[in-house]
C-alpha positions as CSV (number, residue, x, y, z in Angstrom):
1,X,111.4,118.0,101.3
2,X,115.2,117.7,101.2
3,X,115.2,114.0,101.7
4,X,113.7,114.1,98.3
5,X,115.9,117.0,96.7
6,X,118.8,114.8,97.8
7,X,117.1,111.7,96.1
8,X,116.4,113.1,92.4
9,X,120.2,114.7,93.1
10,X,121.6,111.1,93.4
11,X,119.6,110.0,90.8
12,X,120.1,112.4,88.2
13,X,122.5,112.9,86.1
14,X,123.2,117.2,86.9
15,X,121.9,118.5,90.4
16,X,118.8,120.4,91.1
17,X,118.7,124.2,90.8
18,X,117.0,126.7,93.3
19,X,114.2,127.4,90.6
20,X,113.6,123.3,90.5
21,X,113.8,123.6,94.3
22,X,111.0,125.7,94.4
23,X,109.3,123.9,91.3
24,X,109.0,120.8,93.3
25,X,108.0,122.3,96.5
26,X,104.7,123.3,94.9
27,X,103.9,120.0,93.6
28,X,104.2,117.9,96.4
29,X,101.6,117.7,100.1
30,X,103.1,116.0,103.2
31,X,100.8,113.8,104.4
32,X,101.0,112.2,108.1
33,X,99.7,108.5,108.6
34,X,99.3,106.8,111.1
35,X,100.2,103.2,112.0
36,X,97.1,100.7,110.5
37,X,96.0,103.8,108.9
38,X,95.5,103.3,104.6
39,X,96.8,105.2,102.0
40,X,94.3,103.9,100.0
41,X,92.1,101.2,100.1
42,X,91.2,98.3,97.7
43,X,88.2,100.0,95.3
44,X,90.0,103.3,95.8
45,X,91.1,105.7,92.6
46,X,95.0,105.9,93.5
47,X,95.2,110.0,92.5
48,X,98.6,110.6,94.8
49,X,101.8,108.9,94.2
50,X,104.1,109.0,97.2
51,X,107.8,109.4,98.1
52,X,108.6,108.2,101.8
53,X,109.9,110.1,104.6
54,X,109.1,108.2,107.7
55,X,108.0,105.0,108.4
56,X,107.0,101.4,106.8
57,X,104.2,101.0,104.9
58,X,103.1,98.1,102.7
59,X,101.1,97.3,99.8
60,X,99.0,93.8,99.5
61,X,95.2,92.5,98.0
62,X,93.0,90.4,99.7
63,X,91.8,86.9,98.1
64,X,88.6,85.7,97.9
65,X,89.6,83.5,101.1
66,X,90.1,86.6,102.9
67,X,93.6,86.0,103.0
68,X,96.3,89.2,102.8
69,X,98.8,88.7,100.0
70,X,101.9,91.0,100.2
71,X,102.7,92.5,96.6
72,X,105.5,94.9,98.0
73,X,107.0,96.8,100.9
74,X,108.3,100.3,101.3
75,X,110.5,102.3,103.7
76,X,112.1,105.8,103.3
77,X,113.1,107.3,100.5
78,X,111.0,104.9,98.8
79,X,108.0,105.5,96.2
80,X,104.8,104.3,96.6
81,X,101.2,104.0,95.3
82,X,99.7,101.9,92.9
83,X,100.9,102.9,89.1
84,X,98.4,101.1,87.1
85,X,95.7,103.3,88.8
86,X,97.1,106.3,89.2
87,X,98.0,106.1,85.0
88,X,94.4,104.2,84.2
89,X,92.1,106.4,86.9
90,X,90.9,102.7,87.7
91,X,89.8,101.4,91.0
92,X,92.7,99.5,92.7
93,X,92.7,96.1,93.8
94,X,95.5,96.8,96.5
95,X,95.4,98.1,99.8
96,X,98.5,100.4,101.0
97,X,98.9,101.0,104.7
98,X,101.3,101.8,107.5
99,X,103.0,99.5,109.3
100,X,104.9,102.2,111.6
101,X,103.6,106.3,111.4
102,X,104.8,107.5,108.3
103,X,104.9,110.5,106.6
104,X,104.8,110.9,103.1
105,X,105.3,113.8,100.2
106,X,102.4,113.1,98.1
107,X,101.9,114.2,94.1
108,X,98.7,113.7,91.9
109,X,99.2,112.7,88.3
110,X,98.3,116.2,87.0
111,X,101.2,117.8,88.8
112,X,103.1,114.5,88.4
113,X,102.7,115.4,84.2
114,X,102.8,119.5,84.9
115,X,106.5,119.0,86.8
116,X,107.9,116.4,84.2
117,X,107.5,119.4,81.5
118,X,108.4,122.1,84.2
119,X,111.5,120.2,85.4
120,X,113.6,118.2,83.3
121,X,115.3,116.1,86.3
122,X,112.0,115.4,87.6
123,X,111.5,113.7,83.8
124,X,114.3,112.4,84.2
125,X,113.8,110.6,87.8
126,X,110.5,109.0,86.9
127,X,112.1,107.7,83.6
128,X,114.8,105.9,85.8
129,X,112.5,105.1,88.7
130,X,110.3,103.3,85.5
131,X,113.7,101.4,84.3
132,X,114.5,100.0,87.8
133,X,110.5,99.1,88.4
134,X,110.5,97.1,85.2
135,X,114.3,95.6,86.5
136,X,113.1,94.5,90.1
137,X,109.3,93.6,88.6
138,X,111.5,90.5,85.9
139,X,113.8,89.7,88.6
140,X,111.0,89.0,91.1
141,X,108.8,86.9,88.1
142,X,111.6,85.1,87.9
143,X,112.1,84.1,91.5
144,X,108.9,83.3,92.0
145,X,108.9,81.1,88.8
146,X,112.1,79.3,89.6
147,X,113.7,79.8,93.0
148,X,113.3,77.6,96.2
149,X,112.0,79.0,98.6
150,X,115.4,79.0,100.5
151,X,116.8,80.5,97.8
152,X,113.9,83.4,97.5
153,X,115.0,84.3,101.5
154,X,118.6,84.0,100.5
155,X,117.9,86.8,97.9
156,X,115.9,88.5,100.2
157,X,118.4,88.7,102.8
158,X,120.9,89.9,100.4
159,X,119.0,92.3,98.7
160,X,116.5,93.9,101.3
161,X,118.1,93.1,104.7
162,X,116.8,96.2,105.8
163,X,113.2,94.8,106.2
164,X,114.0,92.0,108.2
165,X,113.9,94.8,111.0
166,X,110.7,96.9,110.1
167,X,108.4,94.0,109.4
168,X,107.5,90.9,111.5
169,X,108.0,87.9,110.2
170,X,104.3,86.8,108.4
171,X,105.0,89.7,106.6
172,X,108.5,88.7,105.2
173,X,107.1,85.6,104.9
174,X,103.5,86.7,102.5
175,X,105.9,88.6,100.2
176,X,108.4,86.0,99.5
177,X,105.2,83.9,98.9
178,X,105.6,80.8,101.3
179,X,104.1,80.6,104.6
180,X,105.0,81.8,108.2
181,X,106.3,78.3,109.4
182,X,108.3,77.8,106.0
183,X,110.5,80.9,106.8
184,X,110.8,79.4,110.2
185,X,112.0,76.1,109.4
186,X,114.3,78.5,106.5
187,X,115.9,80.8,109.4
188,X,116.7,78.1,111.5
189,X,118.5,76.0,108.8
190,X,120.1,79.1,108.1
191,X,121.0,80.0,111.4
192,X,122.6,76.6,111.9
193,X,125.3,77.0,108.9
Protein backbone atom coordinates (compact mmCIF):
# COMPACT_ATOMS: atom_id res chain seq x y z
CA UNK A 1 0.00 0.00 0.00
CA UNK A 2 2.76 2.61 0.37
CA UNK A 3 3.90 2.27 -3.20
CA UNK A 4 0.59 3.83 -3.76
CA UNK A 5 0.56 6.41 -0.83
CA UNK A 6 3.84 7.56 -2.26
CA UNK A 7 2.19 7.78 -5.85
CA UNK A 8 -1.00 10.01 -5.11
CA UNK A 9 1.85 11.98 -2.79
CA UNK A 10 3.92 12.75 -6.03
CA UNK A 11 0.98 13.35 -7.82
CA UNK A 12 -0.94 15.64 -5.73
CA UNK A 13 -0.67 18.82 -5.08
CA UNK A 14 -0.58 18.65 -0.71
CA UNK A 15 0.41 15.06 0.87
CA UNK A 16 -1.77 12.47 2.24
CA UNK A 17 -2.91 12.54 5.89
CA UNK A 18 -3.07 9.55 8.39
CA UNK A 19 -7.03 9.66 8.12
CA UNK A 20 -6.64 9.46 4.05
CA UNK A 21 -4.08 6.70 4.84
CA UNK A 22 -6.51 4.79 6.50
CA UNK A 23 -9.39 5.94 3.99
CA UNK A 24 -7.58 4.30 1.20
CA UNK A 25 -6.54 1.28 2.89
CA UNK A 26 -10.22 0.29 3.11
CA UNK A 27 -10.93 0.71 -0.53
CA UNK A 28 -8.35 -1.17 -2.09
CA UNK A 29 -7.82 -5.66 -2.23
CA UNK A 30 -4.34 -6.97 -3.12
CA UNK A 31 -4.70 -9.35 -5.57
CA UNK A 32 -1.78 -11.97 -6.59
CA UNK A 33 -1.56 -13.09 -10.30
CA UNK A 34 0.17 -15.27 -11.69
CA UNK A 35 2.21 -15.29 -14.91
CA UNK A 36 -0.43 -16.12 -18.06
CA UNK A 37 -2.99 -15.69 -15.51
CA UNK A 38 -6.04 -12.88 -16.72
CA UNK A 39 -7.18 -10.04 -14.96
CA UNK A 40 -10.03 -10.17 -17.00
CA UNK A 41 -10.93 -11.76 -19.98
CA UNK A 42 -12.46 -10.48 -23.28
CA UNK A 43 -16.56 -10.72 -22.53
CA UNK A 44 -15.73 -9.95 -18.92
CA UNK A 45 -17.54 -6.87 -16.79
CA UNK A 46 -14.16 -4.92 -15.83
CA UNK A 47 -15.62 -4.14 -11.93
CA UNK A 48 -11.79 -3.55 -10.36
CA UNK A 49 -9.43 -0.98 -11.61
CA UNK A 50 -5.96 -1.68 -10.62
CA UNK A 51 -2.75 0.10 -9.43
CA UNK A 52 0.52 -2.15 -10.00
CA UNK A 53 2.88 -3.34 -7.48
CA UNK A 54 4.74 -6.16 -9.01
CA UNK A 55 5.11 -7.46 -12.22
CA UNK A 56 4.19 -6.80 -16.19
CA UNK A 57 0.99 -7.27 -17.33
CA UNK A 58 -0.55 -6.32 -20.66
CA UNK A 59 -3.73 -5.49 -22.17
CA UNK A 60 -4.65 -6.59 -25.99
CA UNK A 61 -8.08 -8.01 -28.25
CA UNK A 62 -8.03 -10.69 -30.42
CA UNK A 63 -9.17 -10.24 -34.26
CA UNK A 64 -11.40 -12.21 -36.05
CA UNK A 65 -8.04 -13.91 -37.54
CA UNK A 66 -7.23 -14.99 -34.19
CA UNK A 67 -4.50 -12.63 -34.05
CA UNK A 68 -3.44 -10.78 -30.58
CA UNK A 69 -3.29 -6.97 -30.91
CA UNK A 70 -1.44 -5.16 -28.15
CA UNK A 71 -3.55 -1.97 -27.08
CA UNK A 72 -1.18 -1.20 -23.99
CA UNK A 73 1.35 -2.33 -21.49
CA UNK A 74 1.80 -1.87 -17.79
CA UNK A 75 4.51 -2.16 -15.11
CA UNK A 76 4.63 -0.88 -11.46
CA UNK A 77 3.14 1.85 -10.27
CA UNK A 78 1.06 1.76 -13.15
CA UNK A 79 -2.88 1.74 -13.52
CA UNK A 80 -4.66 -0.70 -15.12
CA UNK A 81 -8.11 -2.10 -16.29
CA UNK A 82 -10.28 -1.32 -19.00
CA UNK A 83 -12.04 2.33 -18.29
CA UNK A 84 -14.82 2.16 -20.80
CA UNK A 85 -16.16 -0.93 -18.92
CA UNK A 86 -15.57 -0.28 -15.63
CA UNK A 87 -17.55 3.41 -16.32
CA UNK A 88 -20.25 1.66 -18.88
CA UNK A 89 -20.70 -1.96 -16.77
CA UNK A 90 -20.20 -3.27 -20.53
CA UNK A 91 -18.60 -6.47 -21.47
CA UNK A 92 -14.91 -5.80 -22.56
CA UNK A 93 -13.42 -6.53 -25.73
CA UNK A 94 -9.81 -6.65 -24.15
CA UNK A 95 -8.00 -9.26 -22.46
CA UNK A 96 -5.52 -8.15 -19.52
CA UNK A 97 -2.97 -10.68 -18.28
CA UNK A 98 0.38 -11.14 -16.72
CA UNK A 99 3.34 -11.31 -18.37
CA UNK A 100 5.60 -11.80 -15.05
CA UNK A 101 3.55 -12.60 -11.40
CA UNK A 102 2.21 -9.51 -10.37
CA UNK A 103 0.44 -8.20 -7.70
CA UNK A 104 -1.93 -5.65 -7.87
CA UNK A 105 -4.20 -3.17 -5.35
CA UNK A 106 -7.49 -3.52 -6.88
CA UNK A 107 -10.73 -0.91 -6.42
CA UNK A 108 -14.31 -1.33 -7.79
CA UNK A 109 -16.05 1.61 -9.16
CA UNK A 110 -18.34 1.96 -6.15
CA UNK A 111 -15.45 2.53 -3.82
CA UNK A 112 -13.60 4.16 -6.75
CA UNK A 113 -16.75 7.00 -6.54
CA UNK A 114 -17.21 6.54 -2.44
CA UNK A 115 -13.20 7.50 -1.96
CA UNK A 116 -13.30 10.48 -4.56
CA UNK A 117 -15.95 12.15 -2.09
CA UNK A 118 -14.19 10.70 1.06
CA UNK A 119 -10.72 11.92 -0.05
CA UNK A 120 -10.13 14.91 -1.98
CA UNK A 121 -6.49 13.77 -3.32
CA UNK A 122 -7.84 10.67 -4.36
CA UNK A 123 -10.28 13.21 -6.64
CA UNK A 124 -7.71 14.73 -7.31
CA UNK A 125 -5.35 11.72 -8.68
CA UNK A 126 -8.01 10.26 -10.92
CA UNK A 127 -8.65 13.82 -12.42
CA UNK A 128 -4.79 13.99 -13.32
CA UNK A 129 -4.42 10.29 -14.10
CA UNK A 130 -7.70 11.20 -16.72
CA UNK A 131 -5.61 14.43 -18.14
CA UNK A 132 -2.47 12.38 -18.88
CA UNK A 133 -4.71 9.34 -20.38
CA UNK A 134 -6.32 11.69 -22.82
CA UNK A 135 -2.33 13.28 -23.40
CA UNK A 136 -0.68 9.77 -24.14
CA UNK A 137 -4.17 8.38 -25.94
CA UNK A 138 -3.61 11.93 -28.89
CA UNK A 139 0.00 11.46 -28.94
CA UNK A 140 -0.28 7.77 -29.78
CA UNK A 141 -3.39 8.51 -32.64
CA UNK A 142 -1.08 10.56 -33.93
CA UNK A 143 1.90 8.24 -34.25
CA UNK A 144 0.09 5.76 -35.49
CA UNK A 145 -1.50 8.22 -38.12
CA UNK A 146 1.73 9.72 -39.19
CA UNK A 147 4.98 8.27 -37.90
CA UNK A 148 7.24 5.61 -39.76
CA UNK A 149 7.56 2.90 -38.30
CA UNK A 150 11.30 3.79 -37.31
CA UNK A 151 10.19 6.69 -36.01
CA UNK A 152 7.17 4.96 -33.74
CA UNK A 153 10.39 2.71 -32.17
CA UNK A 154 12.48 5.83 -31.91
CA UNK A 155 9.63 7.26 -29.64
CA UNK A 156 9.26 4.23 -28.03
CA UNK A 157 12.69 3.92 -27.02
CA UNK A 158 12.71 7.31 -25.82
CA UNK A 159 9.68 7.38 -24.01
CA UNK A 160 9.20 3.76 -22.52
CA UNK A 161 12.74 2.26 -22.59
CA UNK A 162 11.81 0.49 -19.59
CA UNK A 163 9.78 -2.11 -21.60
CA UNK A 164 12.35 -3.10 -23.84
CA UNK A 165 13.44 -5.28 -20.80
CA UNK A 166 10.03 -6.75 -19.44
CA UNK A 167 8.62 -7.74 -22.72
CA UNK A 168 9.97 -9.85 -25.59
CA UNK A 169 10.16 -8.53 -28.67
CA UNK A 170 6.61 -9.66 -30.68
CA UNK A 171 5.28 -7.84 -27.92
CA UNK A 172 7.08 -4.46 -28.51
CA UNK A 173 6.61 -5.17 -31.85
CA UNK A 174 2.23 -5.73 -31.72
CA UNK A 175 1.99 -2.48 -29.75
CA UNK A 176 3.97 -0.30 -31.99
CA UNK A 177 1.72 -1.93 -34.62
CA UNK A 178 4.31 -3.33 -37.22
CA UNK A 179 5.41 -6.82 -37.29
CA UNK A 180 8.11 -8.93 -35.42
CA UNK A 181 10.57 -8.92 -38.39
CA UNK A 182 9.97 -5.01 -39.05
CA UNK A 183 11.37 -4.20 -35.49
CA UNK A 184 14.19 -6.52 -36.37
CA UNK A 185 15.24 -5.05 -39.51
CA UNK A 186 14.52 -1.39 -37.20
CA UNK A 187 17.03 -2.57 -34.25
CA UNK A 188 19.58 -3.55 -36.49
CA UNK A 189 19.57 -0.31 -38.51
CA UNK A 190 19.59 1.19 -35.31
CA UNK A 191 22.19 -0.63 -33.89
CA UNK A 192 24.44 0.08 -36.82
CA UNK A 193 24.39 4.09 -36.30
Amino acid sequence: MHQLFNYINECASTSLSEDDLQILSNHFIHKKIRKKQYLFEEGDICRYMGFILKGALRKYYVDEKGNEHIVDLYIENWWIGDTESFVMKTASIYNIDAWEDAEILLITRENSLKLSSQCPLFNELLLRLDERNNILAQKRIASSISFSAEKRYEDFVNNHSYFIQRFPQHIIASYLGITKDTLSRIRRKALKR
